[in-house]
ROROTOR-467231 format. One record per atom (N, C-alpha, C): z, x, y. Coordinates in Angstrom, 2 decimals, always signed. Layout:
BEGIN
<r Z="Z" X="X" Y="Y"/>
...
end
This chain:
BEGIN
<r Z="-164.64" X="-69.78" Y="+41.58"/>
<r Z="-164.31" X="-70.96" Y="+42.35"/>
<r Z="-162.79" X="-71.09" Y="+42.43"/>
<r Z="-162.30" X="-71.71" Y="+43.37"/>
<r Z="-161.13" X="-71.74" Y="+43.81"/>
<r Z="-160.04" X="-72.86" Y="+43.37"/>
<r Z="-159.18" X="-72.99" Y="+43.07"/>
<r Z="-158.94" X="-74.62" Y="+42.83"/>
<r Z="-157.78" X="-75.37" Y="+43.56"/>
<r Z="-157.79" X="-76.40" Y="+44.08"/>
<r Z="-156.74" X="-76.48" Y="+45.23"/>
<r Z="-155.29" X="-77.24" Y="+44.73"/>
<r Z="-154.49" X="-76.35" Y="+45.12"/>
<r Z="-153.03" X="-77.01" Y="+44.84"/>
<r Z="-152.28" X="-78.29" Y="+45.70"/>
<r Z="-151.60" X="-78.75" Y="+45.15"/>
<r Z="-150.61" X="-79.81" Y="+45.55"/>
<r Z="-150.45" X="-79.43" Y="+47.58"/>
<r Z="-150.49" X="-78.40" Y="+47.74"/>
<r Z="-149.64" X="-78.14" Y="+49.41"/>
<r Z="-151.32" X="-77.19" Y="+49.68"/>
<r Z="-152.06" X="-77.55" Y="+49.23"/>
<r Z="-153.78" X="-77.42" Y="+49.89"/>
<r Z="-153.94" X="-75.60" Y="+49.55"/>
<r Z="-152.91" X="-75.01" Y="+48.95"/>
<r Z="-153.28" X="-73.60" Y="+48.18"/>
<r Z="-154.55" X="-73.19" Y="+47.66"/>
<r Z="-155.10" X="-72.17" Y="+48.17"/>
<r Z="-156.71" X="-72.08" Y="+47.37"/>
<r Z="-155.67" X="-71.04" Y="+46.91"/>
<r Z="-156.18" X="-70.72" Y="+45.15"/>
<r Z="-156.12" X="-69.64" Y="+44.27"/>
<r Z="-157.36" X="-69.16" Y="+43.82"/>
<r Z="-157.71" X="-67.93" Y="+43.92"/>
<r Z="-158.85" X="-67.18" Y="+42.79"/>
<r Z="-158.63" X="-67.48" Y="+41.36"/>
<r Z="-159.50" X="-67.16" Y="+40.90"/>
<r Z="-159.90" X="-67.30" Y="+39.53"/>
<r Z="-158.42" X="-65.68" Y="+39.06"/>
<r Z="-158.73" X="-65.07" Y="+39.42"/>
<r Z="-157.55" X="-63.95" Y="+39.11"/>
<r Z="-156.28" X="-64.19" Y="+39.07"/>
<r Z="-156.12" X="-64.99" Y="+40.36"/>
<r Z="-154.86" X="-65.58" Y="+40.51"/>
<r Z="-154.48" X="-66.60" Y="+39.83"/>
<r Z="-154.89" X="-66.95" Y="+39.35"/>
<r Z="-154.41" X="-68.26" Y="+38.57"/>
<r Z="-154.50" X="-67.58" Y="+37.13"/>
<r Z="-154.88" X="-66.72" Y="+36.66"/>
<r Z="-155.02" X="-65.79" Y="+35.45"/>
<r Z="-153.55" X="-65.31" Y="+35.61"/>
<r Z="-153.12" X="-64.85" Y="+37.09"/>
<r Z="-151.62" X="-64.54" Y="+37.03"/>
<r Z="-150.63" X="-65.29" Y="+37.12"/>
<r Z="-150.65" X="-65.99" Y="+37.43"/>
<r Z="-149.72" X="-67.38" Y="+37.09"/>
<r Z="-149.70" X="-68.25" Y="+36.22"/>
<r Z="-150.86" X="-67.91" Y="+35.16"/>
<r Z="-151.18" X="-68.58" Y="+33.29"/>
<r Z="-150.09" X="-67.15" Y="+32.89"/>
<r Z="-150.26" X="-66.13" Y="+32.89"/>
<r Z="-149.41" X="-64.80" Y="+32.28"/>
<r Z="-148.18" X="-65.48" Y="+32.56"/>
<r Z="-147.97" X="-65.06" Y="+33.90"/>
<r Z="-146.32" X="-65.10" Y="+34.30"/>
<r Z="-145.65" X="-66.80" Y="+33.30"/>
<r Z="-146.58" X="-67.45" Y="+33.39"/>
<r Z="-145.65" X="-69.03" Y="+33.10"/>
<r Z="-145.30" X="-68.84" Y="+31.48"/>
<r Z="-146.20" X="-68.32" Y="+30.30"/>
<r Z="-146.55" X="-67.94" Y="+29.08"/>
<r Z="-145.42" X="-67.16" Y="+28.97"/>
<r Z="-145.16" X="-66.10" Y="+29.86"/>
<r Z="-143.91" X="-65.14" Y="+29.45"/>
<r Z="-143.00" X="-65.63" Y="+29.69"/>
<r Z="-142.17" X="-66.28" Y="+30.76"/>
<r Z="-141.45" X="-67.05" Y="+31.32"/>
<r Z="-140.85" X="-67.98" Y="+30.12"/>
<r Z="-141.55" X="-68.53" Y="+29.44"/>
<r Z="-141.85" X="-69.33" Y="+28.37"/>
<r Z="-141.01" X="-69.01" Y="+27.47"/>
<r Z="-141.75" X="-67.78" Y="+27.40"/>
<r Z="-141.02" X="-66.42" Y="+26.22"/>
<r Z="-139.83" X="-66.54" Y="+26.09"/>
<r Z="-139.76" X="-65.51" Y="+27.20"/>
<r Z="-138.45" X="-64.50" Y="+27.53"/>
<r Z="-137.62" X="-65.12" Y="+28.63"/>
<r Z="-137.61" X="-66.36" Y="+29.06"/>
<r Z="-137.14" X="-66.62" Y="+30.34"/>
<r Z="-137.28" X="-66.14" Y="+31.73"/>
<r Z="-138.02" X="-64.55" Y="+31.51"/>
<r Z="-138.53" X="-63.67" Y="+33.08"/>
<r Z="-139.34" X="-63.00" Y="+32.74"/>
<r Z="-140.24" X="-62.42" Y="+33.34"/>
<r Z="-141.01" X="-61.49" Y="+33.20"/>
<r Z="-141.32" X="-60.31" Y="+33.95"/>
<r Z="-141.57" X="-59.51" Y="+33.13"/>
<r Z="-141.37" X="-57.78" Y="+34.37"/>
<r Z="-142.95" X="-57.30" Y="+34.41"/>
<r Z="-143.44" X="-56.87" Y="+35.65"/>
<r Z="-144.77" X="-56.28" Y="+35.67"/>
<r Z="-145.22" X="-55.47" Y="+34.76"/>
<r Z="-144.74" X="-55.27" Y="+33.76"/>
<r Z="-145.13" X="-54.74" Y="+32.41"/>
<r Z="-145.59" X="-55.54" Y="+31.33"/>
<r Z="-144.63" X="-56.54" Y="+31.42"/>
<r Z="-145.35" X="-57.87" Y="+30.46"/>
<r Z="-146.49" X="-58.49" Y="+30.83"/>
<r Z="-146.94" X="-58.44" Y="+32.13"/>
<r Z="-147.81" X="-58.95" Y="+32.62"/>
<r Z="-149.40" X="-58.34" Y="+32.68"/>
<r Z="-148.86" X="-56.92" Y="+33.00"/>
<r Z="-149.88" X="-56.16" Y="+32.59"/>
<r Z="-150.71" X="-56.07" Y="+31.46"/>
<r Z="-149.47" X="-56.12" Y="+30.47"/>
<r Z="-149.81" X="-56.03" Y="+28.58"/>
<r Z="-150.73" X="-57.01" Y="+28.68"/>
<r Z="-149.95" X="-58.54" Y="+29.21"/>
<r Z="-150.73" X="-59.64" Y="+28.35"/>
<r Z="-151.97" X="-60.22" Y="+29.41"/>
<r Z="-152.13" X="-59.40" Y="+30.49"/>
<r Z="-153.89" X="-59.29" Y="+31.49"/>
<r Z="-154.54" X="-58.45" Y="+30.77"/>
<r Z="-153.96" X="-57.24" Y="+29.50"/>
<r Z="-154.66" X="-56.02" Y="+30.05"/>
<r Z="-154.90" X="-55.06" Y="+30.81"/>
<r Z="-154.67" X="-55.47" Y="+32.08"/>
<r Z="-154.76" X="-54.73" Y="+33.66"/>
<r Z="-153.81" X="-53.24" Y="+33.65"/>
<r Z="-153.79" X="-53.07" Y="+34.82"/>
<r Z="-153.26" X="-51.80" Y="+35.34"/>
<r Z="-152.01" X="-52.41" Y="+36.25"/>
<r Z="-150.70" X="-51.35" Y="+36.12"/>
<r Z="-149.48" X="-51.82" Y="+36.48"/>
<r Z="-149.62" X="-52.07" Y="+37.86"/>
<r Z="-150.90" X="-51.26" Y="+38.64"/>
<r Z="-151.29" X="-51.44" Y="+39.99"/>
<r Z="-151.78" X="-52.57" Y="+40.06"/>
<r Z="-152.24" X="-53.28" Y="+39.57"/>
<r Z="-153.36" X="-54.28" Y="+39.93"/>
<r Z="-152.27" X="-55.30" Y="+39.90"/>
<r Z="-151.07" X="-55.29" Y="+39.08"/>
<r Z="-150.01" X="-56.30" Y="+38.93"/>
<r Z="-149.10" X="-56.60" Y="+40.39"/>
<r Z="-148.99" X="-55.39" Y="+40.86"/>
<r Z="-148.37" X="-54.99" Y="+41.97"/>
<r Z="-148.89" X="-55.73" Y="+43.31"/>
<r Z="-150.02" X="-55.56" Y="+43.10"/>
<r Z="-151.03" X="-55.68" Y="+44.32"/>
<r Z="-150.50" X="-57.71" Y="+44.29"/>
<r Z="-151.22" X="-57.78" Y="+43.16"/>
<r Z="-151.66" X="-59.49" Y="+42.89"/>
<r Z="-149.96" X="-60.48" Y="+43.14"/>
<r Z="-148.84" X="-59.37" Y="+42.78"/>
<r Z="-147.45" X="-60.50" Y="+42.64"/>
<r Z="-146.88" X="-60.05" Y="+44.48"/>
<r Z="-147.27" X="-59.24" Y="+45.13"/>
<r Z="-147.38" X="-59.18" Y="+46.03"/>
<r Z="-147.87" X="-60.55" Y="+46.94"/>
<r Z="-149.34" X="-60.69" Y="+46.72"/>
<r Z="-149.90" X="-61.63" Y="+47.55"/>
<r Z="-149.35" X="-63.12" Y="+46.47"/>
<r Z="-149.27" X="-63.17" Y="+45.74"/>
<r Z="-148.71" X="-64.30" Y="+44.99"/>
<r Z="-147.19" X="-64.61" Y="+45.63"/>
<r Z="-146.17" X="-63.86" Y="+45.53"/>
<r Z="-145.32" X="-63.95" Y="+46.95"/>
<r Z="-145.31" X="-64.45" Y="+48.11"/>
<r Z="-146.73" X="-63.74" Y="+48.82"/>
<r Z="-146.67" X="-64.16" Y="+50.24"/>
<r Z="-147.17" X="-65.59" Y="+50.40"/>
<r Z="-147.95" X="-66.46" Y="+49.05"/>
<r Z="-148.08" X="-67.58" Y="+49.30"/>
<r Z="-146.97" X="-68.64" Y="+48.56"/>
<r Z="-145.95" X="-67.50" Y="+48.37"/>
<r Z="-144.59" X="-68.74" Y="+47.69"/>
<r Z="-145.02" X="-69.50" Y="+46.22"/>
<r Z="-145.42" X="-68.32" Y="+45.61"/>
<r Z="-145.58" X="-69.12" Y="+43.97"/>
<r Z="-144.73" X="-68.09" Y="+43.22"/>
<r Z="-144.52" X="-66.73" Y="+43.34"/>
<r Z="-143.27" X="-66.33" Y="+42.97"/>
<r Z="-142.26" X="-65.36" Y="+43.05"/>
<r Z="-141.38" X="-65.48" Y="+42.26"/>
<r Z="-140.08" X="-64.58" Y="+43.49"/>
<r Z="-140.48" X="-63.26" Y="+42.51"/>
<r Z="-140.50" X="-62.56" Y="+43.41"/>
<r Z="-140.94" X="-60.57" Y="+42.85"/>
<r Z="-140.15" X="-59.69" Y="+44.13"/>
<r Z="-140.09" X="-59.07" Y="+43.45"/>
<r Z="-139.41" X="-57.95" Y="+44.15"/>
<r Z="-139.43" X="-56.58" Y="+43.03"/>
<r Z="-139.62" X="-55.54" Y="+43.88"/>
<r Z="-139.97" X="-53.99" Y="+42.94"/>
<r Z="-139.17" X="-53.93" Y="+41.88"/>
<r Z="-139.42" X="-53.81" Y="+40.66"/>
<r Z="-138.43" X="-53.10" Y="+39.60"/>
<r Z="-137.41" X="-54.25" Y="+39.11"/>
<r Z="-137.85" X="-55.67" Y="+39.72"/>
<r Z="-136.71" X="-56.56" Y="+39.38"/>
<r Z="-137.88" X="-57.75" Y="+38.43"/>
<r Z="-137.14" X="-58.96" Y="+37.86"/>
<r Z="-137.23" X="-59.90" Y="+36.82"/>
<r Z="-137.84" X="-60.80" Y="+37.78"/>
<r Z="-139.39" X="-61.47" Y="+37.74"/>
<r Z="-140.22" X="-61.74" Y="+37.83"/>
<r Z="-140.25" X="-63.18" Y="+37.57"/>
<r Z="-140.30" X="-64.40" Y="+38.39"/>
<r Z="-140.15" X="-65.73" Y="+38.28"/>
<r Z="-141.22" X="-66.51" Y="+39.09"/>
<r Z="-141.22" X="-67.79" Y="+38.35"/>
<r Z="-142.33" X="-68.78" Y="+39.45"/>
<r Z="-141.12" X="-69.33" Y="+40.18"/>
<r Z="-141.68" X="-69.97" Y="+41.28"/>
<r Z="-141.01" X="-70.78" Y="+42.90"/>
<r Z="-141.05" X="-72.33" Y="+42.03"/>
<r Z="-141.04" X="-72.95" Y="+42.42"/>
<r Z="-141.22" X="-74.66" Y="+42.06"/>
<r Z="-142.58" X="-74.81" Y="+42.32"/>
<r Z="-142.90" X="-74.53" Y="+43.37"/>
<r Z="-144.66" X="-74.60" Y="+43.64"/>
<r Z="-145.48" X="-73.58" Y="+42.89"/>
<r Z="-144.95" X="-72.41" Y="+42.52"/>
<r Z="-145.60" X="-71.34" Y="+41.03"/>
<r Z="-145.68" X="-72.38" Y="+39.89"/>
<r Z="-144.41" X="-73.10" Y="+40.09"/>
<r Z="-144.29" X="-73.50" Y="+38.34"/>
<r Z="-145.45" X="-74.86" Y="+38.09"/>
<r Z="-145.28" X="-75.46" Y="+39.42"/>
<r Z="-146.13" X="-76.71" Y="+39.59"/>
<r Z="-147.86" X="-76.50" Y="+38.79"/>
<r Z="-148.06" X="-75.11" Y="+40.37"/>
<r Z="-149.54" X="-74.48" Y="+40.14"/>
<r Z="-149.81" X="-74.05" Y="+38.27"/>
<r Z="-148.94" X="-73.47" Y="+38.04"/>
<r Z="-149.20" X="-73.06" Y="+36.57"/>
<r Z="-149.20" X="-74.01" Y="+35.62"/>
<r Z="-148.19" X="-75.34" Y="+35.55"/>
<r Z="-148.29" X="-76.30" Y="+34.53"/>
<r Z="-149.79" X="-76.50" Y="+34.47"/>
<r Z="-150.21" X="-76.87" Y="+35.86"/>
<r Z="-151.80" X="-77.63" Y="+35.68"/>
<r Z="-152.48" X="-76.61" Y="+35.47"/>
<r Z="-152.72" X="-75.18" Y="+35.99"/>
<r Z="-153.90" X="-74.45" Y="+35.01"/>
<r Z="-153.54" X="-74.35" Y="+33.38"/>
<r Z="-152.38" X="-74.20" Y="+32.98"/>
<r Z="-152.68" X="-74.45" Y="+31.86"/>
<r Z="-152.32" X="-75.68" Y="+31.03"/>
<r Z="-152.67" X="-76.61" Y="+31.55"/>
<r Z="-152.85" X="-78.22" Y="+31.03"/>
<r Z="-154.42" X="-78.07" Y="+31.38"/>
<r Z="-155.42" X="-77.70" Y="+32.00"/>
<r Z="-156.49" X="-77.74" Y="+32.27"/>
<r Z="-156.78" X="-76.41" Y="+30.88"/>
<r Z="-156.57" X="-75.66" Y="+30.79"/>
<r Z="-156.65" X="-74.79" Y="+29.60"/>
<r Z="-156.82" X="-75.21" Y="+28.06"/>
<r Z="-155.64" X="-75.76" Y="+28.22"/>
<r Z="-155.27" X="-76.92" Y="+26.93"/>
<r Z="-156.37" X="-77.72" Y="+26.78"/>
<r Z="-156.34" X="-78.52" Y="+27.72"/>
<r Z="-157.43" X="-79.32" Y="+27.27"/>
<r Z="-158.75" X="-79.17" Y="+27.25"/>
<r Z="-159.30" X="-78.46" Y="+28.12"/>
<r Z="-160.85" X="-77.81" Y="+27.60"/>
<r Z="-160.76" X="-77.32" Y="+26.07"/>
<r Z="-159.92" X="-76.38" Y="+25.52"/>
<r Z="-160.03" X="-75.65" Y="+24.80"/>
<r Z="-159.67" X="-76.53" Y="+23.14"/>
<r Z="-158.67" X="-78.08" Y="+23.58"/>
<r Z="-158.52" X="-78.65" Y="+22.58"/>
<r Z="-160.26" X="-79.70" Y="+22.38"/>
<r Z="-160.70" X="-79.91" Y="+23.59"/>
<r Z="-162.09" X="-80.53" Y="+23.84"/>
<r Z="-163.20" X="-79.54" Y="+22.64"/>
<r Z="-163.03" X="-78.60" Y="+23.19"/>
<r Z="-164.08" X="-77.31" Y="+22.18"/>
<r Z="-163.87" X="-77.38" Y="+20.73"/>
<r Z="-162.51" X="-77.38" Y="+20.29"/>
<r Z="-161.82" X="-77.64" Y="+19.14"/>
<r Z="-162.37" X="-78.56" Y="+18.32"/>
<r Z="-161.63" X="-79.55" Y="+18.80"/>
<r Z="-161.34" X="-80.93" Y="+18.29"/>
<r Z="-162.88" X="-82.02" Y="+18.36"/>
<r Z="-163.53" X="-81.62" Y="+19.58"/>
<r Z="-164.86" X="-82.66" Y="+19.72"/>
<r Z="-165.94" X="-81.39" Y="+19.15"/>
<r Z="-166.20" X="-80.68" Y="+20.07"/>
<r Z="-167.18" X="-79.79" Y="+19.30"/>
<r Z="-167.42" X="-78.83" Y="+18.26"/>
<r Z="-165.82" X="-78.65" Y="+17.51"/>
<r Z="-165.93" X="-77.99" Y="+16.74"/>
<r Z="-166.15" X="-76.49" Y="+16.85"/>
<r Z="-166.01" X="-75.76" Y="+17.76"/>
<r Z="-166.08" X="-74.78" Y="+17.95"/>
<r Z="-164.36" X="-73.51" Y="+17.44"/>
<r Z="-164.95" X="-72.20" Y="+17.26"/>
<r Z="-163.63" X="-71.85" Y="+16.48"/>
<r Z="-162.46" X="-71.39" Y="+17.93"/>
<r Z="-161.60" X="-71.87" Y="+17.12"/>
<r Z="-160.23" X="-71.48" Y="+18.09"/>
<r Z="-160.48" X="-70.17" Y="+18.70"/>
<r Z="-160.82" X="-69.13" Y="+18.55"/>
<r Z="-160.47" X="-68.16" Y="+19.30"/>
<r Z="-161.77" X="-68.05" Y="+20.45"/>
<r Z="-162.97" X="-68.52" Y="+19.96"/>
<r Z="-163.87" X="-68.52" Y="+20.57"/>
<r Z="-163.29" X="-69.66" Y="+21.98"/>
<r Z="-162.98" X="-70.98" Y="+21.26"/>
<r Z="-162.97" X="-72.07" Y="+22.27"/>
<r Z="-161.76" X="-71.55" Y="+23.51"/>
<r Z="-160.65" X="-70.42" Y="+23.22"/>
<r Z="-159.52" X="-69.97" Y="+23.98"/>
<r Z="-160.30" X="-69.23" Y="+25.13"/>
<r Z="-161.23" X="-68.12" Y="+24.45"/>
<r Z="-161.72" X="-67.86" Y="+25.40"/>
<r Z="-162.68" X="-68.42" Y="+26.36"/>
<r Z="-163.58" X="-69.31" Y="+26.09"/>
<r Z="-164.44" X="-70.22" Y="+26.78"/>
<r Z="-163.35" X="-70.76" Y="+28.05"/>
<r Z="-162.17" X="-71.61" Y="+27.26"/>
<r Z="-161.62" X="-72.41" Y="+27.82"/>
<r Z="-160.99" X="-71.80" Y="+29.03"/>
<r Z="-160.84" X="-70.73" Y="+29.38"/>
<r Z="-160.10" X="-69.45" Y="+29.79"/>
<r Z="-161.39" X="-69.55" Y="+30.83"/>
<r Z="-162.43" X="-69.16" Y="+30.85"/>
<r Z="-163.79" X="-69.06" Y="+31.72"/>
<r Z="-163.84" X="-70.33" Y="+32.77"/>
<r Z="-163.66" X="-71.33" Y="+31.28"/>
<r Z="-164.28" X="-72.68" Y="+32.32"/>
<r Z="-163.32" X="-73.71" Y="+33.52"/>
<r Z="-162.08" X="-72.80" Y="+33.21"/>
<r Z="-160.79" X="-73.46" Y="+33.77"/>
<r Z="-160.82" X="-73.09" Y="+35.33"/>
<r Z="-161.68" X="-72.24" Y="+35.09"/>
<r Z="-161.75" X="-71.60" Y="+36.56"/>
<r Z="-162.80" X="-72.09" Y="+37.53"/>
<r Z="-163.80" X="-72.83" Y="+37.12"/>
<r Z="-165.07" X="-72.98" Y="+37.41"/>
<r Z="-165.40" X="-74.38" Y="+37.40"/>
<r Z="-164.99" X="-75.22" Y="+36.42"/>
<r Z="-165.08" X="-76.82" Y="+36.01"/>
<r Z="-164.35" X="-77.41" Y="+36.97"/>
<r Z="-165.08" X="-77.93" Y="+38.04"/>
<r Z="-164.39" X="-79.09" Y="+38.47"/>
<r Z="-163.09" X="-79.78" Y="+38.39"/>
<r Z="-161.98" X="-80.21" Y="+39.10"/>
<r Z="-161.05" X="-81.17" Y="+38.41"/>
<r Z="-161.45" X="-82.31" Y="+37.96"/>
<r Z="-162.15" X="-82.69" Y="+38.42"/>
<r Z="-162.72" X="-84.19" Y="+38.25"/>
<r Z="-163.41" X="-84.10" Y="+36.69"/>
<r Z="-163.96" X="-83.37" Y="+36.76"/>
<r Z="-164.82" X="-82.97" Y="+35.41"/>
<r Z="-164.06" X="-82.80" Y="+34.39"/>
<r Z="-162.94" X="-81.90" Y="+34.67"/>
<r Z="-161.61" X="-81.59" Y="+33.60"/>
<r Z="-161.20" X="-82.90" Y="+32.97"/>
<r Z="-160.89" X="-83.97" Y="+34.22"/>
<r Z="-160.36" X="-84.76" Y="+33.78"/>
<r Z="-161.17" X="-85.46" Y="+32.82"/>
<r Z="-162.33" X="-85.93" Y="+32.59"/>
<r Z="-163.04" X="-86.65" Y="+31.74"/>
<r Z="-163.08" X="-85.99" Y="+30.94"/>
<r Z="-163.23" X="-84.72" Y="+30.64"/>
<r Z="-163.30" X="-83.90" Y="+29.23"/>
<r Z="-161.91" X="-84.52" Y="+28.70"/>
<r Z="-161.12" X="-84.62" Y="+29.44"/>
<r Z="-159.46" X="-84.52" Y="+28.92"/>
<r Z="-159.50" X="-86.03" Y="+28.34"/>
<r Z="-159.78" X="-86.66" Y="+29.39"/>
<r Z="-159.78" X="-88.54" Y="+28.97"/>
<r Z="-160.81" X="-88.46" Y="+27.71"/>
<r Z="-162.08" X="-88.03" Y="+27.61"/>
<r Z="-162.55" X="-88.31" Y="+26.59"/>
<r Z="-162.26" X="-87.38" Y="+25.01"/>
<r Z="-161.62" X="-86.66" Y="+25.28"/>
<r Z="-160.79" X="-85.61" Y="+23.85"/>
<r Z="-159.38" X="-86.74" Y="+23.20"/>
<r Z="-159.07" X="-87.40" Y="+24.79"/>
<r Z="-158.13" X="-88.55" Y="+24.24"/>
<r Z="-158.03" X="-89.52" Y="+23.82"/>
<r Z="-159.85" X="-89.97" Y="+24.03"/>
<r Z="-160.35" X="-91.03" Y="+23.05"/>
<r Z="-160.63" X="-90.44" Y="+21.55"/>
<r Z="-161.05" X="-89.87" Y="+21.51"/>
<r Z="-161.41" X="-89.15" Y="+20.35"/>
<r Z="-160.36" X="-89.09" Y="+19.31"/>
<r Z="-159.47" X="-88.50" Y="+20.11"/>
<r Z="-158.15" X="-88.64" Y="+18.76"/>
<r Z="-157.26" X="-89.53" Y="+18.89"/>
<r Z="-157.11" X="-90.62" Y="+19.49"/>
<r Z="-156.04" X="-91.67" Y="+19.58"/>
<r Z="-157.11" X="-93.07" Y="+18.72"/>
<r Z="-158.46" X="-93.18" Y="+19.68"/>
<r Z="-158.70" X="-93.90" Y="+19.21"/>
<r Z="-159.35" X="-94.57" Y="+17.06"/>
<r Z="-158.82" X="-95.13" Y="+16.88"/>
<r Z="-159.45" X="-95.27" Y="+15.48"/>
<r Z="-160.53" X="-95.52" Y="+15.12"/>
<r Z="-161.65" X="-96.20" Y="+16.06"/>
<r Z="-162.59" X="-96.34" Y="+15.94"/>
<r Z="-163.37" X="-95.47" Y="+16.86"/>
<r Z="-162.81" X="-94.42" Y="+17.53"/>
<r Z="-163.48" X="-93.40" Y="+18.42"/>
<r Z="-164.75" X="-93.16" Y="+18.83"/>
<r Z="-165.51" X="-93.10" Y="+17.56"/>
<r Z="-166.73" X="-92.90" Y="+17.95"/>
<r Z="-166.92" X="-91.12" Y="+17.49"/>
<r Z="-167.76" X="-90.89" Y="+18.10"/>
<r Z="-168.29" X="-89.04" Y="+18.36"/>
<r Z="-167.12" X="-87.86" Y="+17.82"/>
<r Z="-167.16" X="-87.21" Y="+17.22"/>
<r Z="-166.26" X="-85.80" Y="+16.93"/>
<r Z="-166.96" X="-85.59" Y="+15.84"/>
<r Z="-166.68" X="-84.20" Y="+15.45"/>
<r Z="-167.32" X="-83.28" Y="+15.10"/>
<r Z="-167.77" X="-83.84" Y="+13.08"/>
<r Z="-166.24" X="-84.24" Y="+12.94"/>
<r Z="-166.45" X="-84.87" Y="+11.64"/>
<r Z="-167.45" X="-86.40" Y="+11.47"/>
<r Z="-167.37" X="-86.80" Y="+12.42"/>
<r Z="-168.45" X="-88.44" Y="+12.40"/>
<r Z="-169.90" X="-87.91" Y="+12.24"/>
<r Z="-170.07" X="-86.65" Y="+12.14"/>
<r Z="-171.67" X="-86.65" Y="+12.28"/>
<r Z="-172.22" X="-85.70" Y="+13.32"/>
<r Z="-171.50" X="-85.34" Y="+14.33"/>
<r Z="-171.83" X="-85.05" Y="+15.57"/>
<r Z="-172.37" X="-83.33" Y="+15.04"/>
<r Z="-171.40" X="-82.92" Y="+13.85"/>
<r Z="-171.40" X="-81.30" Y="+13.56"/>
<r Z="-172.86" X="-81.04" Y="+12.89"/>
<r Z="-173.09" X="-82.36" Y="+11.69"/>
<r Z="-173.97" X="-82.28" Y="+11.19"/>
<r Z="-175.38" X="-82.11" Y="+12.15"/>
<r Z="-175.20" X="-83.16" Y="+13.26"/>
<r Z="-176.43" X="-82.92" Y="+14.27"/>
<r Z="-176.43" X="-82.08" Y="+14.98"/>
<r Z="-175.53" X="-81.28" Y="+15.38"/>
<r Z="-175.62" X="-80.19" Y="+16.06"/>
<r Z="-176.35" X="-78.92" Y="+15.25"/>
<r Z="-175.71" X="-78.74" Y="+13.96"/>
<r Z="-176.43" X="-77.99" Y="+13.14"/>
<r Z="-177.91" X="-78.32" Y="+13.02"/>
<r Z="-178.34" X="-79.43" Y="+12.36"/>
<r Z="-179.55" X="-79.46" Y="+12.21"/>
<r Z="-180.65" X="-80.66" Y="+12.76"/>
<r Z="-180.07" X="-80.89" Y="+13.84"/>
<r Z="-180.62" X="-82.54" Y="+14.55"/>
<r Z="-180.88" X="-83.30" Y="+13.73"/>
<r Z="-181.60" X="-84.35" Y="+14.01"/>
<r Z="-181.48" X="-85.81" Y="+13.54"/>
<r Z="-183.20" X="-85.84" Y="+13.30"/>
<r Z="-183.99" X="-85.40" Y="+12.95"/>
<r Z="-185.45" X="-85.78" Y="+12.70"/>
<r Z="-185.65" X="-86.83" Y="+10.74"/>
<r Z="-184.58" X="-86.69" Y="+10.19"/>
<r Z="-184.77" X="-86.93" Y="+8.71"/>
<r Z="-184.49" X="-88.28" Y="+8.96"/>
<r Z="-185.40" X="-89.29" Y="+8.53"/>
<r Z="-185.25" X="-90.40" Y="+8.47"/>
<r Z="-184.17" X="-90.67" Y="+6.95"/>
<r Z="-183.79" X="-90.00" Y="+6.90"/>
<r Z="-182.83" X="-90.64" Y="+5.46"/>
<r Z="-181.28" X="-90.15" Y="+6.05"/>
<r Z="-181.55" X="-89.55" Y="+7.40"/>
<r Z="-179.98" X="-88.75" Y="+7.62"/>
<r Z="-179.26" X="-90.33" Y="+8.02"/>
<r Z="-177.83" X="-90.04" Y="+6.80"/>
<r Z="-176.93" X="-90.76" Y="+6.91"/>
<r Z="-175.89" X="-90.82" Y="+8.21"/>
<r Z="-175.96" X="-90.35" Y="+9.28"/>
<r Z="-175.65" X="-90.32" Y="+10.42"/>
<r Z="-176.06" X="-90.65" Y="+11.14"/>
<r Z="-177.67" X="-91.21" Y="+11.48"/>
<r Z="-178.21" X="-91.21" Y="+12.46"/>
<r Z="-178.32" X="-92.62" Y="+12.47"/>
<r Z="-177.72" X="-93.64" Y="+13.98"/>
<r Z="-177.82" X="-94.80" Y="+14.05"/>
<r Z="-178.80" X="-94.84" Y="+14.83"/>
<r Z="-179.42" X="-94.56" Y="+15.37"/>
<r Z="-180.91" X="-95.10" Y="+15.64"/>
<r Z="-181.98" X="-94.82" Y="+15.14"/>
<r Z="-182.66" X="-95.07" Y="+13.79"/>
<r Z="-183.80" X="-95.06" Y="+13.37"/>
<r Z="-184.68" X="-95.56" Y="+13.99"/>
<r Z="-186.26" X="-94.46" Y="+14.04"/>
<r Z="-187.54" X="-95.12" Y="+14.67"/>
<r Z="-187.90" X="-96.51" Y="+14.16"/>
<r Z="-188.34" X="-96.88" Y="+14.71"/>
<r Z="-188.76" X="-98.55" Y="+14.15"/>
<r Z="-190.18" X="-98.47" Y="+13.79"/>
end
């Protein structure tokens, strides 16, 4: 699925995989060369070529052969929010469901591409109840882990606020 930018940009799921790399290295090293990019896709130096090519022709970033590799203002825009949408799925997996970090990176990595914005956003609003609020409610430590592990059928489970009557 596609996800639409600020100036009505559709990106692939690939593409936005290349503009999470490029922003991460950028990060780094201040630039990045189709080698770093490759490393940290995995991919083939071709496939880098091909993709910062058409990433170019839609003005997300400045490339040119054999030279230091940058986002545009509208690259940098597009990339904050895939990976603020990253972040927060993956702190959601974490932090509410308890799931392990490397597992939840990669999930979060899958679902960033596919989840709705709208949807993002409530995962995000409700990960921000969770840890701001003091009386929150639901996360993994209140009980939620325990029921996930082994549901709620024990009438003596100290977690479970609705007992049969």
């Amino acid at each position: 699925m596609s996800v639409s930018m600020p100036s009505e940009i559709k990106l692939t799921a690939s593409q936005e995989d290349y503009l999470e790399a490029i922003y991460h290295i950028v990060a780094d090293k201040m630039a990045a060369r189709a080698k770093d990019i490759a490393e940290y896709l995995a991919v083939r130096a071709s496939s880098v070529t091909g993709a910062l090519r058409t990433l170019r022709s839609m003005g997300l970033v400045n490339y040119a052969p054999y030279d230091l590799i940058t986002l545009t203002e509208e690259g940098y825009t597009a990339a904050e929010e895939i990976v603020r949408r990253h972040k927060a799925l993956e702190n959601f997996l974490v932090n509410v469901l308890g799931v392990d970090k490397q597992e939840a990176d990669e999930a979060a990595c899958k679902m960033e591409h596919s989840v709705p914005k709208a949807i993002v956003e409530r995962i995000v609003k409700y990960a921000e109840y969770v840890e701001k609020c003091p009386k929150g409610g639901i996360s993994w430590e209140s009980g939620f882990g325990y029921y996930c592990r082994h549901g709620c059928t024990d009438e003596r489970c100290q977690y479970c606020k609705y007992k049969e009557e």
